[in-house]
PyMOL Python script that loads the backbone (N, CA, C, O; Angstrom):
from pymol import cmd

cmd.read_pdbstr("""\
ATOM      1  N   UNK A   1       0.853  -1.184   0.000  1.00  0.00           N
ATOM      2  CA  UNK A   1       0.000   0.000   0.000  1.00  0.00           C
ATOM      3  C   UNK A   1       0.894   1.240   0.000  1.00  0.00           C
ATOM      4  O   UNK A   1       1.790   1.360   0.836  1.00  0.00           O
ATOM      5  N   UNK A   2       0.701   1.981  -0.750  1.00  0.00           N
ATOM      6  CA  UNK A   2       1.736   3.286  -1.264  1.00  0.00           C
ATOM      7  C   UNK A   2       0.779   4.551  -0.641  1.00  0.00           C
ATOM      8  O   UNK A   2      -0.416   4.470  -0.927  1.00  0.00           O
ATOM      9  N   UNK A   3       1.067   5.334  -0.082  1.00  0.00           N
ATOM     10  CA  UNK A   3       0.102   5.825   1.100  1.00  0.00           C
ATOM     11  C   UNK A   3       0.472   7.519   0.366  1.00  0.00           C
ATOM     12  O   UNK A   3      -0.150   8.563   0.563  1.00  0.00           O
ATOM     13  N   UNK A   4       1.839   7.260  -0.610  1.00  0.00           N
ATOM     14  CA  UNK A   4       1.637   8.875  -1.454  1.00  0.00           C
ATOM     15  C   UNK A   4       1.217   9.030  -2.126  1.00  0.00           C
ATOM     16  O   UNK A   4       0.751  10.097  -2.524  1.00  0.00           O
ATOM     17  N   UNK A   5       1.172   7.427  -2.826  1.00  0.00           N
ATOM     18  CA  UNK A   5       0.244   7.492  -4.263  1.00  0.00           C
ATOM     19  C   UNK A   5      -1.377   8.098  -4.135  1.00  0.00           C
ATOM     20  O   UNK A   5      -1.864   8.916  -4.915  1.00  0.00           O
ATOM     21  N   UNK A   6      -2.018   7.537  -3.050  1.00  0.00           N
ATOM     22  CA  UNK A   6      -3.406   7.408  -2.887  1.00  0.00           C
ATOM     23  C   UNK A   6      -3.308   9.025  -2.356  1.00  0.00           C
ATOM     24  O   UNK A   6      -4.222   9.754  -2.739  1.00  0.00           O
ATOM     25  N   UNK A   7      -2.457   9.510  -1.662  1.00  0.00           N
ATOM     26  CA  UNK A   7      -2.887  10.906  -1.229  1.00  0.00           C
ATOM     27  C   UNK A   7      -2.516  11.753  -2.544  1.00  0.00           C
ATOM     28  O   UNK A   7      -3.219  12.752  -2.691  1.00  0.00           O
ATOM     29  N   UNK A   8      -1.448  11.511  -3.612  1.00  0.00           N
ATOM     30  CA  UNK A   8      -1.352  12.277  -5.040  1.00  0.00           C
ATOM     31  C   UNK A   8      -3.018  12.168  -5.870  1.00  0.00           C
ATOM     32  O   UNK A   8      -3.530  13.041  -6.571  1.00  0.00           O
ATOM     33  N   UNK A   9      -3.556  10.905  -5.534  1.00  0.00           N
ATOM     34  CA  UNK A   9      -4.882  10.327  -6.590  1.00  0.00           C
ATOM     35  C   UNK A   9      -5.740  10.874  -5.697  1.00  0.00           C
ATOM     36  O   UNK A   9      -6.839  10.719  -6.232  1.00  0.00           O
ATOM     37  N   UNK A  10      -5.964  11.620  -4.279  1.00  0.00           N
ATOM     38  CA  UNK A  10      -7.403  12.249  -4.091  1.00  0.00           C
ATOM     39  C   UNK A  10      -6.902  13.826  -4.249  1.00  0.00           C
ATOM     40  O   UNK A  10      -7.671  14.666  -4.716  1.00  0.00           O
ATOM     41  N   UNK A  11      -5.509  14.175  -3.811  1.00  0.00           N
ATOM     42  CA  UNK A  11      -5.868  15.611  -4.254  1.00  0.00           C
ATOM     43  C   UNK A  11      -5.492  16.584  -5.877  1.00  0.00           C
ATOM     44  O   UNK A  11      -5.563  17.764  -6.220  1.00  0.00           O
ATOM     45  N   UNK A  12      -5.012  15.055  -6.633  1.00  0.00           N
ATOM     46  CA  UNK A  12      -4.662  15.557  -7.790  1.00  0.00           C
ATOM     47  C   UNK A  12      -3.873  16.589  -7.697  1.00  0.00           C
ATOM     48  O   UNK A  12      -4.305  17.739  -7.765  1.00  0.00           O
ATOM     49  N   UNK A  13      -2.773  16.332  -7.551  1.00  0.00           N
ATOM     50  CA  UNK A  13      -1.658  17.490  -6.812  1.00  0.00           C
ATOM     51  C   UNK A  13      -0.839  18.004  -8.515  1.00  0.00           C
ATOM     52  O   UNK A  13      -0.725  16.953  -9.144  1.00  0.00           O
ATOM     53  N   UNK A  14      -0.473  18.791  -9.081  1.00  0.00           N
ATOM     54  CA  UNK A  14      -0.276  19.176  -9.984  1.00  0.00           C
ATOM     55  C   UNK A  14       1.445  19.707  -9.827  1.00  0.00           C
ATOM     56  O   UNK A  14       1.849  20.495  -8.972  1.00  0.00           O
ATOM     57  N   UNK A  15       2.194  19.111 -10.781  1.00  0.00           N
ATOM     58  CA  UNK A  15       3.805  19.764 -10.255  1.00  0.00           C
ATOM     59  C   UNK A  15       4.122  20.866 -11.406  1.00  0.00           C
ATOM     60  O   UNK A  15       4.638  20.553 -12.479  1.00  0.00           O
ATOM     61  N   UNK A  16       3.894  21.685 -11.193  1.00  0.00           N
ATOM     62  CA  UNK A  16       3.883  22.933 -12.156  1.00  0.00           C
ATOM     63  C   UNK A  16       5.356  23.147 -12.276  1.00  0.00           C
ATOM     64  O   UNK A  16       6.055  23.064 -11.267  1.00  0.00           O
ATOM     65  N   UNK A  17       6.027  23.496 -13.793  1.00  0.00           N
ATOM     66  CA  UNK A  17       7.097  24.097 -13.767  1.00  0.00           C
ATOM     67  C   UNK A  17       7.099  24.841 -15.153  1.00  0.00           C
ATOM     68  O   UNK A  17       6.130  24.792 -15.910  1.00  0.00           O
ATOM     69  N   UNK A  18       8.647  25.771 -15.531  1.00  0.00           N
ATOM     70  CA  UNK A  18       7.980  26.640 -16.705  1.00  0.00           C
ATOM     71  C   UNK A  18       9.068  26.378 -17.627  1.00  0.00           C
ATOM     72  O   UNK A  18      10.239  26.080 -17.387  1.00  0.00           O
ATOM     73  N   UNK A  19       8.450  26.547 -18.746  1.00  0.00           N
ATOM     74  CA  UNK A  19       9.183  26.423 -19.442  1.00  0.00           C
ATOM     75  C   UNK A  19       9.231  27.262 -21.038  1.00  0.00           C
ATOM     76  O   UNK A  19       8.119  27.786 -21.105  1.00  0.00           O
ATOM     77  N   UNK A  20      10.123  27.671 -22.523  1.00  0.00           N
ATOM     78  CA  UNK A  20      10.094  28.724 -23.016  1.00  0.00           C
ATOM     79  C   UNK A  20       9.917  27.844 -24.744  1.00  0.00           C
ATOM     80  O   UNK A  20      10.940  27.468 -25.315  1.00  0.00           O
ATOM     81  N   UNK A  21       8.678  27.648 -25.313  1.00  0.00           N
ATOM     82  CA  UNK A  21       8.117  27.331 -26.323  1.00  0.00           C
ATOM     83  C   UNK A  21       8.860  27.587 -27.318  1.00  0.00           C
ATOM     84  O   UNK A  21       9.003  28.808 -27.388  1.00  0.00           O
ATOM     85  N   UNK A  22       9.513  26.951 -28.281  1.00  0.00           N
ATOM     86  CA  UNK A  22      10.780  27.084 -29.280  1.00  0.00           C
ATOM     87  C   UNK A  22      10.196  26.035 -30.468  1.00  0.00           C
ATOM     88  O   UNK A  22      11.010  25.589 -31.277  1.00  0.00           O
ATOM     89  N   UNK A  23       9.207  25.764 -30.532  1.00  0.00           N
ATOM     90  CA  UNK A  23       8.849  25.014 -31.572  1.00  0.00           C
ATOM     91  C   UNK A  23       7.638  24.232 -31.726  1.00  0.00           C
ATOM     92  O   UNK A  23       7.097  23.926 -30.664  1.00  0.00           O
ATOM     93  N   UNK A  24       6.887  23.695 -33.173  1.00  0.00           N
ATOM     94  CA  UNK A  24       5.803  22.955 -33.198  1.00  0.00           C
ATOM     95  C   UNK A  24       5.678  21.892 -33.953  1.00  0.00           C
ATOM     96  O   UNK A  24       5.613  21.954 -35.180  1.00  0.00           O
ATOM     97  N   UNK A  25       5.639  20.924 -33.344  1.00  0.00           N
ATOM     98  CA  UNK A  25       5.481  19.709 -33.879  1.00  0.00           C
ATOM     99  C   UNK A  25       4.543  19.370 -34.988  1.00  0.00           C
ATOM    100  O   UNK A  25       3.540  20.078 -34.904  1.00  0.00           O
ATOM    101  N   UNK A  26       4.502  18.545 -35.997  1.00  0.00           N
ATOM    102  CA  UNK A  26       3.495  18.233 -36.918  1.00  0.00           C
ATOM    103  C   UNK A  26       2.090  18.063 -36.098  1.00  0.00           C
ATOM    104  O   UNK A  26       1.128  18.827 -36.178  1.00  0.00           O
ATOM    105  N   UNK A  27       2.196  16.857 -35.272  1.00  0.00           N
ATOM    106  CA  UNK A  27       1.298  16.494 -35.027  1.00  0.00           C
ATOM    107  C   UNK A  27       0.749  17.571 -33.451  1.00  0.00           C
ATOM    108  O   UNK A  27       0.041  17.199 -32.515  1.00  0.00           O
ATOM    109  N   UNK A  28       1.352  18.840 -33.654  1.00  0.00           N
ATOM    110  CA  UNK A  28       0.248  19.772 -33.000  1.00  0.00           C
ATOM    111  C   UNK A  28       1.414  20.063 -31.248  1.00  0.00           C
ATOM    112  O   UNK A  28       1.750  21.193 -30.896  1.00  0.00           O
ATOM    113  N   UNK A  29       1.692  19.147 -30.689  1.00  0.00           N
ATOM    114  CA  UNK A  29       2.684  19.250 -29.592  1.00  0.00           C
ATOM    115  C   UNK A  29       3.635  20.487 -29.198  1.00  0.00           C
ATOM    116  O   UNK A  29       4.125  20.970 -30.219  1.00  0.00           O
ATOM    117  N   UNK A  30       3.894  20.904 -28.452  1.00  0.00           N
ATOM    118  CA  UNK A  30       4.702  21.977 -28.630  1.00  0.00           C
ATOM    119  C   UNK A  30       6.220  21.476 -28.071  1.00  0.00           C
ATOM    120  O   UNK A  30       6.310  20.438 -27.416  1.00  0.00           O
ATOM    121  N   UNK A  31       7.288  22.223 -28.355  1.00  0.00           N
ATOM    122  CA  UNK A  31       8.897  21.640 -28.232  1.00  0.00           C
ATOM    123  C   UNK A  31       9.234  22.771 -27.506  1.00  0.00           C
ATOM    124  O   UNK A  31       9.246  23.872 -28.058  1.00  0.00           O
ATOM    125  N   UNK A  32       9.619  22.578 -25.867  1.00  0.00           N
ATOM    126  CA  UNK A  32      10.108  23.563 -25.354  1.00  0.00           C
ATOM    127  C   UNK A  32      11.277  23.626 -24.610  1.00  0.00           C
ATOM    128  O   UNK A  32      11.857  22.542 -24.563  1.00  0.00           O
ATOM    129  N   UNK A  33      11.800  24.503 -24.031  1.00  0.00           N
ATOM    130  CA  UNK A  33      13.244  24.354 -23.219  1.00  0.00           C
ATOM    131  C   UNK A  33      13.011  24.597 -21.819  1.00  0.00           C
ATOM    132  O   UNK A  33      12.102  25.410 -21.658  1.00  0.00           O
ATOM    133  N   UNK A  34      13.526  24.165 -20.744  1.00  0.00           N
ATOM    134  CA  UNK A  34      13.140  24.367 -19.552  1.00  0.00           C
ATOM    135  C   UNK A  34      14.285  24.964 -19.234  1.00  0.00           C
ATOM    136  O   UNK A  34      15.260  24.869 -19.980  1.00  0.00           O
ATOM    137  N   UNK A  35      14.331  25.845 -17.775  1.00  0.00           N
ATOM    138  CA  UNK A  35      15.564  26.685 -17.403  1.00  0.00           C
ATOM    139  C   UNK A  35      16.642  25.814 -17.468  1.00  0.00           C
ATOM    140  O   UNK A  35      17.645  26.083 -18.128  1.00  0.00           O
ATOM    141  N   UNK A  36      16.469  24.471 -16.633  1.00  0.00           N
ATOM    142  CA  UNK A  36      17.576  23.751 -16.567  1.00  0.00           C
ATOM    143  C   UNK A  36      18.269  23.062 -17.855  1.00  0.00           C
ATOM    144  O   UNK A  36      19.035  22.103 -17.759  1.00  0.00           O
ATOM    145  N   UNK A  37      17.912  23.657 -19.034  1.00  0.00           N
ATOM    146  CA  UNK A  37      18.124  23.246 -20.555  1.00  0.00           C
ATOM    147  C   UNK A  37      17.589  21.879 -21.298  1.00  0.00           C
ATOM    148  O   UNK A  37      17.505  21.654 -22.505  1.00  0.00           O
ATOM    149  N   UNK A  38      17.233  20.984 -20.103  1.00  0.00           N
ATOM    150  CA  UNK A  38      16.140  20.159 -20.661  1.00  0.00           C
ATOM    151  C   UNK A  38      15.431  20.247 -21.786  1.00  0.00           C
ATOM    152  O   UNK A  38      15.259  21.466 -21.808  1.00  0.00           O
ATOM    153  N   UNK A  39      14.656  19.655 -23.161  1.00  0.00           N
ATOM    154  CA  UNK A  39      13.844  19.715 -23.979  1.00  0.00           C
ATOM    155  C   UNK A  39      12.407  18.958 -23.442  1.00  0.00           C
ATOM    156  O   UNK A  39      12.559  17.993 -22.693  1.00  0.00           O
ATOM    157  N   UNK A  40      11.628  19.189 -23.645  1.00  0.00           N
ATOM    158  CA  UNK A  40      10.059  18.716 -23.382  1.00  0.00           C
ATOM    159  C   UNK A  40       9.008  18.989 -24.319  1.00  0.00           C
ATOM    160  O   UNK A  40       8.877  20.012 -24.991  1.00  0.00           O
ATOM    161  N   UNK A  41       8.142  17.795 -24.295  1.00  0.00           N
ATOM    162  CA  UNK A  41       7.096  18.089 -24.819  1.00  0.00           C
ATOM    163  C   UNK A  41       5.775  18.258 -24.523  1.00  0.00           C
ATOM    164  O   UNK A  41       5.209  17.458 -23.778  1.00  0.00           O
ATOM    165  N   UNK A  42       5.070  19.415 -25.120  1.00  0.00           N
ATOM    166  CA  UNK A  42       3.882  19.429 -24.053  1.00  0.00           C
ATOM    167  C   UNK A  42       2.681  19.771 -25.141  1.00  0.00           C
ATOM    168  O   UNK A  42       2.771  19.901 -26.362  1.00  0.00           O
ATOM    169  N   UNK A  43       1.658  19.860 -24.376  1.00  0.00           N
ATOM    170  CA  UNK A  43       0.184  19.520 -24.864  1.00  0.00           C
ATOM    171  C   UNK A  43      -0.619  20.731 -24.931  1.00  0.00           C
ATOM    172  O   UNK A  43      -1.013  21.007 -23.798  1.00  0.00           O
ATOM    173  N   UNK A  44      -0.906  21.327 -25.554  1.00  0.00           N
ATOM    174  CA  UNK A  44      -1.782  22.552 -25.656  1.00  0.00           C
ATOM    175  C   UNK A  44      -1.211  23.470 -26.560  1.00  0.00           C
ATOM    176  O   UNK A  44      -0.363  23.239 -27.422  1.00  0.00           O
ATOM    177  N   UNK A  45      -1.824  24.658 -26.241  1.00  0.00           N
ATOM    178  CA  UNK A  45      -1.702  25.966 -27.286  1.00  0.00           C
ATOM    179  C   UNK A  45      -0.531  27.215 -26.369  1.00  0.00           C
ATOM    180  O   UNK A  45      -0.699  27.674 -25.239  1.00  0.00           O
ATOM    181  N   UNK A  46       0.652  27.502 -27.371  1.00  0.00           N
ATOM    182  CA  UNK A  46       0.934  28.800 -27.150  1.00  0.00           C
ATOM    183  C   UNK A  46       1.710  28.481 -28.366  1.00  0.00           C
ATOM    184  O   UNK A  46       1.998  27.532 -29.096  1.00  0.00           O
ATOM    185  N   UNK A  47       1.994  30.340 -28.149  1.00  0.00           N
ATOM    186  CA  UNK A  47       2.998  31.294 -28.791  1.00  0.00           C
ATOM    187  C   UNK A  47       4.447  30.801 -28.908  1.00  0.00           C
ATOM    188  O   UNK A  47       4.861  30.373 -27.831  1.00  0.00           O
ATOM    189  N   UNK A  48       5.487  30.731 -30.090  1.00  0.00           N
ATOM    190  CA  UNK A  48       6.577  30.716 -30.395  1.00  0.00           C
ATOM    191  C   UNK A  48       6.750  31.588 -29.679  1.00  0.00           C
ATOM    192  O   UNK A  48       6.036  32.585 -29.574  1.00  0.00           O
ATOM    193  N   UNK A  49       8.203  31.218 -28.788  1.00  0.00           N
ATOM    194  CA  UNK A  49       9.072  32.274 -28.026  1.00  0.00           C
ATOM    195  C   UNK A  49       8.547  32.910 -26.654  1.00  0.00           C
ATOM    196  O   UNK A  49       9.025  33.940 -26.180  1.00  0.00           O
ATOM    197  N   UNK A  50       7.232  31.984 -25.918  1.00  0.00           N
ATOM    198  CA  UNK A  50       6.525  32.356 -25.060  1.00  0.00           C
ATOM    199  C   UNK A  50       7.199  31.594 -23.925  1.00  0.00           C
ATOM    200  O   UNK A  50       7.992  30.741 -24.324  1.00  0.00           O
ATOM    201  N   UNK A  51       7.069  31.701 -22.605  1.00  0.00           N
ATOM    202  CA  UNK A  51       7.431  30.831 -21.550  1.00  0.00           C
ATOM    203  C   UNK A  51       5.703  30.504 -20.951  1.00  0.00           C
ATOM    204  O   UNK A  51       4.640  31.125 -20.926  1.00  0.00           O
ATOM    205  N   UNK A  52       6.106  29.436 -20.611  1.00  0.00           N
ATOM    206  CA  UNK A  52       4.496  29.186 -20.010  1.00  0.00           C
ATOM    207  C   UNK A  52       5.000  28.219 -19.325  1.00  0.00           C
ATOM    208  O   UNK A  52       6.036  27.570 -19.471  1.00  0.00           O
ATOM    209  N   UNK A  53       3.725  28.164 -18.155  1.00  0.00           N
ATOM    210  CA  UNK A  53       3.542  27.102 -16.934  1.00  0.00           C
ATOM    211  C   UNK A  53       2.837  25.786 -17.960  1.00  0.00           C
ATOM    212  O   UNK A  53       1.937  25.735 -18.799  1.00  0.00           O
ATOM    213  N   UNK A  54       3.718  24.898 -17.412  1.00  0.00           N
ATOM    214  CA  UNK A  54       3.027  23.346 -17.427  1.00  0.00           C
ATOM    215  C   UNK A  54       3.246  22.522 -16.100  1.00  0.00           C
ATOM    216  O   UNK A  54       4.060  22.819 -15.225  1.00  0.00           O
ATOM    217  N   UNK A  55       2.140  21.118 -16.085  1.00  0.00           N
ATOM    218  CA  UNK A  55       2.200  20.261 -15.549  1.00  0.00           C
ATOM    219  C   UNK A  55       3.531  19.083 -16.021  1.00  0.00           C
ATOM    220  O   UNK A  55       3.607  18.530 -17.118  1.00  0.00           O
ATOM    221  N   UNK A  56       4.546  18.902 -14.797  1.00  0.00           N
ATOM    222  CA  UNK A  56       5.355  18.048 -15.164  1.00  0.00           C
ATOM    223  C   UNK A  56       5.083  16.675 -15.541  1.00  0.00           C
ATOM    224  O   UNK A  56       5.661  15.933 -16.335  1.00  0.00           O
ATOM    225  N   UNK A  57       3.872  16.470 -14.645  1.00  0.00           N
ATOM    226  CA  UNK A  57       3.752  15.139 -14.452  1.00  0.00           C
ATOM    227  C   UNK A  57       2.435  14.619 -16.261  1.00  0.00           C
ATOM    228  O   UNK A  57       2.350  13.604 -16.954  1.00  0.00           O
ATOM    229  N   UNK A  58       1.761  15.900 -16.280  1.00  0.00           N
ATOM    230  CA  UNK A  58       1.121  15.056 -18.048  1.00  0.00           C
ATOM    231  C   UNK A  58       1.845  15.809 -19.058  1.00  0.00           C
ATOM    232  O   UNK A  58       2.120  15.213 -20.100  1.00  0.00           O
ATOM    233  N   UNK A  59       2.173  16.927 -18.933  1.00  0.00           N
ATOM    234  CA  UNK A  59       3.283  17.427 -20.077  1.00  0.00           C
ATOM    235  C   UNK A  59       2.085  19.001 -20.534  1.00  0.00           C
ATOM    236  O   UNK A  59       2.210  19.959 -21.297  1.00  0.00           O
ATOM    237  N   UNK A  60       0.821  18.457 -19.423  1.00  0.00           N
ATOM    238  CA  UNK A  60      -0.322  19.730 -19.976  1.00  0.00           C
ATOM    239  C   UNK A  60       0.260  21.135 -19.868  1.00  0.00           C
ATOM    240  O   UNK A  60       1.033  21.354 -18.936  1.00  0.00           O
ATOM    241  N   UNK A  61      -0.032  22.102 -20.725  1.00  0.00           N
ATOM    242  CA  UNK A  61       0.379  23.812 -20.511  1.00  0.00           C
ATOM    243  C   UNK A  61      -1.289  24.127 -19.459  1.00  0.00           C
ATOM    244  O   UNK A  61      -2.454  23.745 -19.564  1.00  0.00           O
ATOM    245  N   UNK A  62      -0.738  24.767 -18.771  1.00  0.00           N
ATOM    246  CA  UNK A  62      -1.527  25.282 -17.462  1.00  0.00           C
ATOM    247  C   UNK A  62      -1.889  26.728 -17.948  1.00  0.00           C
ATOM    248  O   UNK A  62      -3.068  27.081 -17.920  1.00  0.00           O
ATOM    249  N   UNK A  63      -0.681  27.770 -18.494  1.00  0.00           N
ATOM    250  CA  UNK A  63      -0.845  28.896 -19.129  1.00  0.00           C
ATOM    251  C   UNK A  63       0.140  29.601 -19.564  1.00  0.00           C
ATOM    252  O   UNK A  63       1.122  28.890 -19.777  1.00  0.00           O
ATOM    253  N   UNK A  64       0.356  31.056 -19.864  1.00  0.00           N
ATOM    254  CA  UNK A  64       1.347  31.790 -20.129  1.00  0.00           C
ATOM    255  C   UNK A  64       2.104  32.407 -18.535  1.00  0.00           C
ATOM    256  O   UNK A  64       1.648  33.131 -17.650  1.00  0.00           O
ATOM    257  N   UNK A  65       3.096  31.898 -18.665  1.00  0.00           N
ATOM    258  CA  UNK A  65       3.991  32.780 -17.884  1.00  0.00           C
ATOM    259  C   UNK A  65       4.820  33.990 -18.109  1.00  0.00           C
ATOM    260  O   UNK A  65       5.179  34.224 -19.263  1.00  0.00           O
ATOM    261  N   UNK A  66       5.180  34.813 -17.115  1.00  0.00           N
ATOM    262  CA  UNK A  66       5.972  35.763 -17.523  1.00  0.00           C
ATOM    263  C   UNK A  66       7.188  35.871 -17.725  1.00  0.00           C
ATOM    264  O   UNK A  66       7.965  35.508 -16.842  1.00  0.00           O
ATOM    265  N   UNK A  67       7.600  36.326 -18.773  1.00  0.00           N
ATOM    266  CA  UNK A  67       8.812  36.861 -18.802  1.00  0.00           C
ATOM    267  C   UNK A  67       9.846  37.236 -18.215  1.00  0.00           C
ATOM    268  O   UNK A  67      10.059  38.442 -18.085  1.00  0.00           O
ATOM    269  N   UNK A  68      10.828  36.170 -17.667  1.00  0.00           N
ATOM    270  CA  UNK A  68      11.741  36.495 -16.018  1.00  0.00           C
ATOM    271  C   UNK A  68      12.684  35.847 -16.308  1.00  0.00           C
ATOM    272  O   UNK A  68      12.618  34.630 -16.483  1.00  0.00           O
ATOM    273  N   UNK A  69      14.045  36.726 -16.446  1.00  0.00           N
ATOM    274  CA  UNK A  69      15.743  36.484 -16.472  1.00  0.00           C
ATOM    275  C   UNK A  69      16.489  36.284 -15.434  1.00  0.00           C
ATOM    276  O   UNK A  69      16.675  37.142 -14.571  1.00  0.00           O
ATOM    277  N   UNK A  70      17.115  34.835 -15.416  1.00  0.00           N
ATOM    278  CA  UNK A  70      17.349  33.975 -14.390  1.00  0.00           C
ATOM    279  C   UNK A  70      18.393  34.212 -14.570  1.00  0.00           C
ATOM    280  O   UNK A  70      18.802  34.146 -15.730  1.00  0.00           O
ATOM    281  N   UNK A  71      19.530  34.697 -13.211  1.00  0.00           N
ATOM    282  CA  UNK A  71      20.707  35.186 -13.222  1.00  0.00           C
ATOM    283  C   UNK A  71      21.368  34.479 -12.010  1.00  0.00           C
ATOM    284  O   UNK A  71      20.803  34.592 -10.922  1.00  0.00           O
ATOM    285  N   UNK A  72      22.611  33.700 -12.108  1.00  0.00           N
ATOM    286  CA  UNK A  72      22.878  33.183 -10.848  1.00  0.00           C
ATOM    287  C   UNK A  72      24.626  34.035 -10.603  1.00  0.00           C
ATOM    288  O   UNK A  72      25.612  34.011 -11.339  1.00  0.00           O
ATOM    289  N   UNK A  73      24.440  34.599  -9.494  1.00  0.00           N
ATOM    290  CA  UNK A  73      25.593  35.419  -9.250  1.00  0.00           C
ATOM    291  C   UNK A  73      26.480  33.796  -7.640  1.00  0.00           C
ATOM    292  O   UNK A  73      26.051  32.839  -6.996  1.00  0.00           O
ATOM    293  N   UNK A  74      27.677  34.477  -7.812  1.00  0.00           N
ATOM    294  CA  UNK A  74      28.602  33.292  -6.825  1.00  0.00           C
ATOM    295  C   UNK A  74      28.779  34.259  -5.688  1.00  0.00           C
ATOM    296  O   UNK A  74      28.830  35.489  -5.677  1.00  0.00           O
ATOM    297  N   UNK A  75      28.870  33.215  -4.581  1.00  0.00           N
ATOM    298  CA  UNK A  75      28.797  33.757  -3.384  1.00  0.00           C
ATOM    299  C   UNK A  75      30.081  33.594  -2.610  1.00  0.00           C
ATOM    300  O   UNK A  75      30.176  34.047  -1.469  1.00  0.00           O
TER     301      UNK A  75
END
""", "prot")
cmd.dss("prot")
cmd.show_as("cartoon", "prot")
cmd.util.cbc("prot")
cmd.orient("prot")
């Protein structure tokens, strides 16, 4: 008995992360880049050159995100 699974399957917990739309597949999919340079594919509608929120876990776009330059300075 998996006691995270059953608590992920009643609250449908959603792992949102973002990522920046760079392309479109034939069959409709979109091809995007995630900060960590990863490629992904995801399910819905946007804009070439847009960043948008998706679900990690179905690949769904949730929506448009904003526009935000990720800068890592050393400490």
């Amino acid at each position: 008995m998996n006691f995270l699974s059953q608590f992920n399957q009643l609250f449908n917990r959603t792992e949102q992360a973002m990522a920046k739309v760079v392309g479109i597949r034939t069959d409709g999919r979109l091809i995007a880049n995630t900060q960590a340079g990863a490629t992904v594919l995801l399910n819905g509608v946007a804009t070439l050159g847009k960043t948008v929120y998706y679900d990690r876990r179905t690949g769904q776009v949730l929506g448009e995100a904003p526009d935000v330059k990720f800068m890592a300075f050393g400490v």
